[in-house]
BAGU-328118 format. One record per residue (C-alpha): residue number from 1; chain; x, y, z. Coordinates in steps of 0.2 Angstrom, whole numbers. Layout:
<node sekol="NUM" vexlo="A" east="X" north="Y" up="Z"/>
...
END
This chain:
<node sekol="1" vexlo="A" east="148" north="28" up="652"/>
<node sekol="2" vexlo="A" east="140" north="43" up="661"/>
<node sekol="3" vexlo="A" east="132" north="40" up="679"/>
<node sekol="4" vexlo="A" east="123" north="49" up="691"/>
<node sekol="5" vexlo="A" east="128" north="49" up="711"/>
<node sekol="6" vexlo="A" east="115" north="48" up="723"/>
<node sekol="7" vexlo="A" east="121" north="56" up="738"/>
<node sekol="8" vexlo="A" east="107" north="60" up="747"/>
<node sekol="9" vexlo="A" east="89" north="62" up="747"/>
<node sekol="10" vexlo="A" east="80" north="72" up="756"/>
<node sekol="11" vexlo="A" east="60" north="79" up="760"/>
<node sekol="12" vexlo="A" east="54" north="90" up="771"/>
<node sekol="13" vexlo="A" east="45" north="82" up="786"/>
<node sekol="14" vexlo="A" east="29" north="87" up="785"/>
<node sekol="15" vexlo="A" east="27" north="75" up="767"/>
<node sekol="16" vexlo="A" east="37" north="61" up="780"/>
<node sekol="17" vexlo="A" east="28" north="45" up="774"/>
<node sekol="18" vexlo="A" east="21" north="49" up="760"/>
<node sekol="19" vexlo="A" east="29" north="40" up="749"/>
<node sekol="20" vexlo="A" east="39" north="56" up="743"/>
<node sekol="21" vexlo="A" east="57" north="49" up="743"/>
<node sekol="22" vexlo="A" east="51" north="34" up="734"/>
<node sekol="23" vexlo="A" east="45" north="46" up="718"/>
<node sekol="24" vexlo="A" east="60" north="55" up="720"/>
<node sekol="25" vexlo="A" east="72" north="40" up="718"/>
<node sekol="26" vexlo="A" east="58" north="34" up="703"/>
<node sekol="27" vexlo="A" east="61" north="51" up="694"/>
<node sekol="28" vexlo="A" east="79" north="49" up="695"/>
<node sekol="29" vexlo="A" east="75" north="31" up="688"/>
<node sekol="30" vexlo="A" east="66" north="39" up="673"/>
<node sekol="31" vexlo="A" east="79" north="52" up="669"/>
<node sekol="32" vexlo="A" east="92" north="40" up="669"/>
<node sekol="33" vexlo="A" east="85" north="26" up="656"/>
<node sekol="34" vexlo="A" east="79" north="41" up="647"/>
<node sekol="35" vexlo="A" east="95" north="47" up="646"/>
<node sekol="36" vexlo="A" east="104" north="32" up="645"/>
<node sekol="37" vexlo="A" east="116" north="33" up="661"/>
<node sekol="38" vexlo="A" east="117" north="24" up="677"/>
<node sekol="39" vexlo="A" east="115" north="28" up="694"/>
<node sekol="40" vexlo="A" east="129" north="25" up="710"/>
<node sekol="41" vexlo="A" east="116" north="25" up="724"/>
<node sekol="42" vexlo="A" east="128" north="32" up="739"/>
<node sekol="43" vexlo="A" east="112" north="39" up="749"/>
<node sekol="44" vexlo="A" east="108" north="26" up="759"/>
<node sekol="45" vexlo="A" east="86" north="28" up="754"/>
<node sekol="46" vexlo="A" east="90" north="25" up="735"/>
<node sekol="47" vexlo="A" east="101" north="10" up="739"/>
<node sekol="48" vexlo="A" east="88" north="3" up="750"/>
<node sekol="49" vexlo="A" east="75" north="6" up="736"/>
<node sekol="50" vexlo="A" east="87" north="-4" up="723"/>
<node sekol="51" vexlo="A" east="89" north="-19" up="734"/>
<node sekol="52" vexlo="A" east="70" north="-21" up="737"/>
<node sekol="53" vexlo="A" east="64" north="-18" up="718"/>
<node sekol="54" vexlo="A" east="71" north="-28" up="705"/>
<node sekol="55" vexlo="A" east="64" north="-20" up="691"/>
<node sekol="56" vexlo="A" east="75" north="-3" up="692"/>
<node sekol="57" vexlo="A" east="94" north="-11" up="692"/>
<node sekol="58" vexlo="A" east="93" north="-9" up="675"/>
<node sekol="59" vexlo="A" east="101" north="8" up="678"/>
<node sekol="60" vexlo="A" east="110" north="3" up="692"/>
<node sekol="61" vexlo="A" east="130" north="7" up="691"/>
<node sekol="62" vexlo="A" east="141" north="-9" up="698"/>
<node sekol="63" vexlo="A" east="125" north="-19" up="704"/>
<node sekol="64" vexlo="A" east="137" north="-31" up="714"/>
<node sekol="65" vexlo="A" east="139" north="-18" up="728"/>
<node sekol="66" vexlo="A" east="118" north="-16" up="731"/>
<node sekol="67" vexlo="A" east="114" north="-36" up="730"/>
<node sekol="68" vexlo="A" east="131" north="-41" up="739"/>
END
């Protein structure tokens, strides 16, 4: 099984609070159903965003170590 590591996110200041990260994580989401992988959230953003939304551990590698 092929996975992807999220080590870190990251956005330039000025888009701060703009909900910027959040697409970021959701386009990484996207990539990885398309392409049939899972993600190891390591940065600690995507992790955050996979404990809150339910609807996108389906591509979540080990799901265990978000919702433990």
């Amino acid at each position: 099984m092929q996975k992807l590591v999220m080590e870190h996110t990251e956005v330039n200041p000025a888009f701060s609070g703009r909900g910027v990260g959040n697409a970021l994580v959701m386009a990484a989401v996207a990539y990885a159903r398309a392409q049939n992988i899972k993600i190891n959230p390591v940065c600690p953003f995507a992790k955050m965003l996979f404990k809150k939304d339910e609807s996108i551990r389906d591509v979540l590698f080990k799901e265990r170590l978000i919702v433990s």
